[in-house]
C-alpha positions in Angstrom: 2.0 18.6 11.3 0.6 14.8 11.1 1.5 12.5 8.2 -1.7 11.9 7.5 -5.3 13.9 7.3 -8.9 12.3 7.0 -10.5 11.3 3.6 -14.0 10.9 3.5 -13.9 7.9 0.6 -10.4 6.6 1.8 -10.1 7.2 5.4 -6.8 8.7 5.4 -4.5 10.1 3.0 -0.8 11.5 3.3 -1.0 15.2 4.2 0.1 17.3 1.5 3.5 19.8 1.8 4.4 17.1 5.2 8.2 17.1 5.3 9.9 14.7 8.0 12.1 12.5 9.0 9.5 9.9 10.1 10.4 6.1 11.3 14.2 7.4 10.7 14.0 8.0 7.0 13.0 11.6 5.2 9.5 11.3 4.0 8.2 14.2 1.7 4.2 14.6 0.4 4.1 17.1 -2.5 0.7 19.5 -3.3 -1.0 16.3 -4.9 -0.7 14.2 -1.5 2.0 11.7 -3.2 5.1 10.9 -2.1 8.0 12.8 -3.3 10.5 11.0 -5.2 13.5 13.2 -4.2 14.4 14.0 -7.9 12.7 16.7 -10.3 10.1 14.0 -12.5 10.5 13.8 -15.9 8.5 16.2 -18.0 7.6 12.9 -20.4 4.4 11.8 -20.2 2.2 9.2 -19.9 2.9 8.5 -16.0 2.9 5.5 -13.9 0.8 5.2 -11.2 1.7 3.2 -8.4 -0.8 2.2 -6.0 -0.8 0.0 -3.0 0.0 -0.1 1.0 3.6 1.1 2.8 5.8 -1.2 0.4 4.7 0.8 -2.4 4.6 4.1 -0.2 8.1 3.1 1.0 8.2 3.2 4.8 11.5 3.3 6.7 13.5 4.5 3.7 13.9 8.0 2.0 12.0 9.4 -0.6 14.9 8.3 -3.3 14.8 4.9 -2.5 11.3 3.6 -2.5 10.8 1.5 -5.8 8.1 4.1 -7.5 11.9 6.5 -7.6 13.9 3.8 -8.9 11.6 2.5 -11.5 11.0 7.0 -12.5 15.0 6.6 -13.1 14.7 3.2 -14.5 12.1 3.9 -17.6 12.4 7.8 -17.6 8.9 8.0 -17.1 7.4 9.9 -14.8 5.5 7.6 -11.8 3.4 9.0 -9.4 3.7 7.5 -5.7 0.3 6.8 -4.5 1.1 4.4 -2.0 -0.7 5.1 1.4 0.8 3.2 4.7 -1.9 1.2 6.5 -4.0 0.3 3.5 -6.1 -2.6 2.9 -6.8 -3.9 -0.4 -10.1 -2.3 -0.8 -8.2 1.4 -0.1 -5.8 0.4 -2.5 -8.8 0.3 -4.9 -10.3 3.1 -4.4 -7.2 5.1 -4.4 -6.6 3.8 -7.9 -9.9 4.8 -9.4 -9.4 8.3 -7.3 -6.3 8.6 -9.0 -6.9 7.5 -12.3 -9.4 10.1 -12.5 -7.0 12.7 -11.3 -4.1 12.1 -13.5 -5.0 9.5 -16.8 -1.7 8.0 -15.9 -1.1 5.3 -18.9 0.0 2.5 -16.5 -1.7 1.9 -13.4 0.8 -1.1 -10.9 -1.2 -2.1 -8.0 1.3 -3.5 -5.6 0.1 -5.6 -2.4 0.9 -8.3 0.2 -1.2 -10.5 1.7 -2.3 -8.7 4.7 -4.3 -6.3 2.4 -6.4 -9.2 2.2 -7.0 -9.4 5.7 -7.3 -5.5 6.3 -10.4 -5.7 3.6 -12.2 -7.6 7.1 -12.0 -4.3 9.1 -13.8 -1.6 9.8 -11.2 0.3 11.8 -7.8 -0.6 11.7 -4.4 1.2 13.6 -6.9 3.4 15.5 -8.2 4.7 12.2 -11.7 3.9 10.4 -11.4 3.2 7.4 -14.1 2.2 4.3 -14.9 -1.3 3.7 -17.1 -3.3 1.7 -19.8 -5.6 2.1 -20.9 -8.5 0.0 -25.0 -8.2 -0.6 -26.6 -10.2 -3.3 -23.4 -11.4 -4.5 -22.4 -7.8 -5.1 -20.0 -5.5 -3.6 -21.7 -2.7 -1.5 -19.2 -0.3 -0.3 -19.9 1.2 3.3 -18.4 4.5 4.3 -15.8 4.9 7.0 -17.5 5.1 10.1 -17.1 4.8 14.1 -19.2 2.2 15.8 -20.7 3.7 19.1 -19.4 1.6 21.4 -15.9 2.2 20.1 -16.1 6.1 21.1 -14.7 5.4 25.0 -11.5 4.0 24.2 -11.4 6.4 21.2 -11.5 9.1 24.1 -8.0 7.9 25.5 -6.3 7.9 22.1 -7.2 11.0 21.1 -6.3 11.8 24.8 -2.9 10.6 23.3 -2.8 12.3 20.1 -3.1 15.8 22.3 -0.6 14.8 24.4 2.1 14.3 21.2 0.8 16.9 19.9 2.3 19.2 22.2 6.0 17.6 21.6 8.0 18.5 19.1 7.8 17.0 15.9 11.2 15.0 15.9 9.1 13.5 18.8 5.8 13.7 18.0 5.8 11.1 15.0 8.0 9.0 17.6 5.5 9.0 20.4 2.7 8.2 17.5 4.9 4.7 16.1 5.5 3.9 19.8 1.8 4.1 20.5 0.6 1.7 17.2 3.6 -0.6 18.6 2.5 -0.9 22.3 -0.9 -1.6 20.7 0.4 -4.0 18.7 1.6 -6.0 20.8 -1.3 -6.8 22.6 -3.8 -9.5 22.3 -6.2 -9.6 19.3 -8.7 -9.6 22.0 -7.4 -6.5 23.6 -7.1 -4.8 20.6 -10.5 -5.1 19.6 -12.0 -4.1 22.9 -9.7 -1.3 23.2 -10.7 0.2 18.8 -7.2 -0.6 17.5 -9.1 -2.7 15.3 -12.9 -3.2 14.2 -13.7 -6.5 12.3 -16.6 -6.1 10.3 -16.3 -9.6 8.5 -14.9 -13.4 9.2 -11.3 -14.3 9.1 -11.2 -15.9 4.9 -14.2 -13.2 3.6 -11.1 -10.6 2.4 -10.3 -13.0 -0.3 -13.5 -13.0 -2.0 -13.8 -9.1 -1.3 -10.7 -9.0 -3.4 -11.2 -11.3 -5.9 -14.5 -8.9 -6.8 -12.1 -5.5 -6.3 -10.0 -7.1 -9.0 -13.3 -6.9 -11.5 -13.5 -3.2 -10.5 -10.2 -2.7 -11.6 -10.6 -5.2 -14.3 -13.4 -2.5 -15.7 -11.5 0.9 -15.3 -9.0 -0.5 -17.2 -11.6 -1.8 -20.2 -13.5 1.7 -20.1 -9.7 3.8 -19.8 -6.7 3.8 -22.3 -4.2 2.4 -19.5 -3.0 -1.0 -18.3 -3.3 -2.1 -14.7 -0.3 -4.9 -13.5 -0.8 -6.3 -10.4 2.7 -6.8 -8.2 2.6 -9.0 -5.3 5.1 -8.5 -3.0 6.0 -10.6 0.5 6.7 -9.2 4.0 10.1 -10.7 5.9 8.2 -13.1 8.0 7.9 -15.1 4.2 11.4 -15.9 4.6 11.8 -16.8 8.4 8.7 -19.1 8.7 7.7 -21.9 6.1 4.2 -22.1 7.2 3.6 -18.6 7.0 5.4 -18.0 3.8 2.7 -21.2 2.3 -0.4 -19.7 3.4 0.8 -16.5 2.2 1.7 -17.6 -1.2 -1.5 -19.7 -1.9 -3.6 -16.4 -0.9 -1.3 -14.2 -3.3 -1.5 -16.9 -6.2 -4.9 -16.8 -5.6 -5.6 -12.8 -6.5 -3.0 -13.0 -9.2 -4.7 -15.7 -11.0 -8.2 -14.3 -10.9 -6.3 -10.7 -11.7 -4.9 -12.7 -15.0 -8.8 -14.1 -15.4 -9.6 -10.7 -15.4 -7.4 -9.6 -18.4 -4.9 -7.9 -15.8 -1.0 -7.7 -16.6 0.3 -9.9 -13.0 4.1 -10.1 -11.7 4.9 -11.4 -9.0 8.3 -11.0 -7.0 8.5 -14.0 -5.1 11.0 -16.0 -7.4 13.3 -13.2 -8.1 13.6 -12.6 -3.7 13.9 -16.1 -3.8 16.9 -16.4 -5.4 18.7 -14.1 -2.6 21.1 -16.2 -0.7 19.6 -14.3 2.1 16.6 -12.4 1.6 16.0 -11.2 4.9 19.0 -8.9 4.1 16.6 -6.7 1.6 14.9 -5.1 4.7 15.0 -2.7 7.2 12.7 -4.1 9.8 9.1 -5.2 8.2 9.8 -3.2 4.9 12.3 -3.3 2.4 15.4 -1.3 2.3 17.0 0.4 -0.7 18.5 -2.6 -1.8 15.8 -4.3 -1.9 13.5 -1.8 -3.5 15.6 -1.1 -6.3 15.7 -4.9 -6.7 12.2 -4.9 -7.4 11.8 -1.6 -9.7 14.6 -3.4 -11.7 12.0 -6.3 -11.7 9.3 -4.6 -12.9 10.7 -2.1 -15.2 12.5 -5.4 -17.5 8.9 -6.9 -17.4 7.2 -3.9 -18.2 7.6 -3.9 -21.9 6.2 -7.8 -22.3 3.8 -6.8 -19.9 2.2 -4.1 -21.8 3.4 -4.9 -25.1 5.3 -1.7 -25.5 8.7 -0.7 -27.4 9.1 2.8 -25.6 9.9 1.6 -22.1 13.8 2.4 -21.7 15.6 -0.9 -21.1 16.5 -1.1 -17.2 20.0 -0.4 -16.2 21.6 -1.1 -13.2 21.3 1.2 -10.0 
């Protein structure tokens, strides 16, 4: 059984009643296609949604120690993990407003990084097409997933692959699967276009301004709904091992959480809190964080949550 099945507005979505150990951690999708939290939720309602790519969805750690579980045992709510691996901003999005209609959570926190920004530019991204959206008359024109034609040869050897791990067992078919994406990842940008590991369907710099208008669509689901949306950015590792990097990426994140706060959106952003780490690096796996470092941030958000929203029923965070 894959991890994921084919969604006709998203692209992809986690595969509902998939139970693995998947990039050595136990990953669990319950009936709704969310990720399991590893404990029975809370019968209180309203919920928190959490929406984003795989650092809300919580790759390379269990299903207890992604930050949607801790912040479920830090406010006694009940939060919903609707974080999908792989997603650009503009999935994250739509996921939200799918979602939202789905479950009239009272919280929506849209968690990202700065390569959703980036992924916004493509068309088809880790193998996988995905939706994306256009900017036409100043306004955002959202185009379907779709495969180009000349795309469909080297689609022909991956799914080549994809039978081949198929026929493995599934303690190594989801290994076979992350060595493929890796291999591929390595190559050239070049390569990896030619070959359909990636379709760019705008200019480097046009994800920004794709975003900055996804933030109004969020902006107006929260005016015409009875929740609050909070927009968390969180960083990658590479933040803290390269000064360059970390600067570009943190003028691009200031950049969607200032037009998000324009927009009458609750913002937090994580950066100063990791910052104060004597050694940050330390709060991840490999490129995502580890328990540690997720609790760290549910512990973030769940003490900012009452000033954020203005609220007196949000259980004061203790310490996991």
């Amino acid at each position: 059984m894959s991890l994921y099945i084919p969604d006709e507005l998203l692209g992809h979505v986690p595969n509902p009643r998939f139970q693995a150990r998947y990039k050595n951690s136990l990953q669990t999708i319950n009936n709704d296609g969310l990720r399991c939290n590893g404990d029975t939720p809370p019968p209180a309602e309203p919920a928190i949604l959490a929406v984003g790519d795989s650092y809300t969805y919580g790759d390379e750690v269990d299903d207890w120690e992604t930050w949607p579980a801790y912040l479920q045992k830090l406010t006694g709510r009940r939060v919903l993990n609707g974080g999908v691996s792989g997603y650009g901003f503009d999935q994250t999005v739509l996921r939200a407003e799918q979602l939202a209609d789905r479950f009239n959570p009272s919280v929506i926190v849209v968690s990202f990084i700065e390569d959703d920004l980036r992924r916004t530019e493509m068309g088809t991204l880790w193998w996988r097409d995905k939706p994306w959206f256009a900017i036409e008359g100043g306004q955002l024109v959202h185009k379907a997933a779709s495969e180009p034609d000349w795309a469909k040869l080297p689609r022909r050897l991956h799914s080549w692959l994809g039978r081949c791990f198929h026929k493995l067992p599934p303690h190594l078919r989801t290994r076979g699967q992350w060595l493929e994406n890796r291999l591929a990842s390595a190559l050239s940008q070049e390569l990896q276009q030619s070959l359909g590991y990636y379709v760019r369907v705008h200019p480097a710099g046009v994800g920004l301004e794709i975003a900055r208008q996804l933030i109004e669509r969020l902006a107006d689901l929260q005016r015409k709904r009875s929740f609050k949306v909070v927009m968390m950015a969180q960083y990658p590792p590479v933040v803290w091992a390269d000064r360059s990097t970390a600067k570009e990426q943190r003028h691009a994140t200031q950049a969607i959480l200032e037009r998000a706060a324009a927009c009458g959106l609750a913002t937090l952003d994580t950066y100063q809190r990791l910052a104060t780490e004597p050694a940050p690096l330390r709060l991840y796996v490999n490129s995502h964080m580890n328990a540690r470092g997720n609790a760290m941030i549910a512990s973030l958000l769940a003490a900012s949550l009452p000033t954020l929203l203005g609220e007196k029923d949000v259980r004061a965070p203790t310490t996991i």
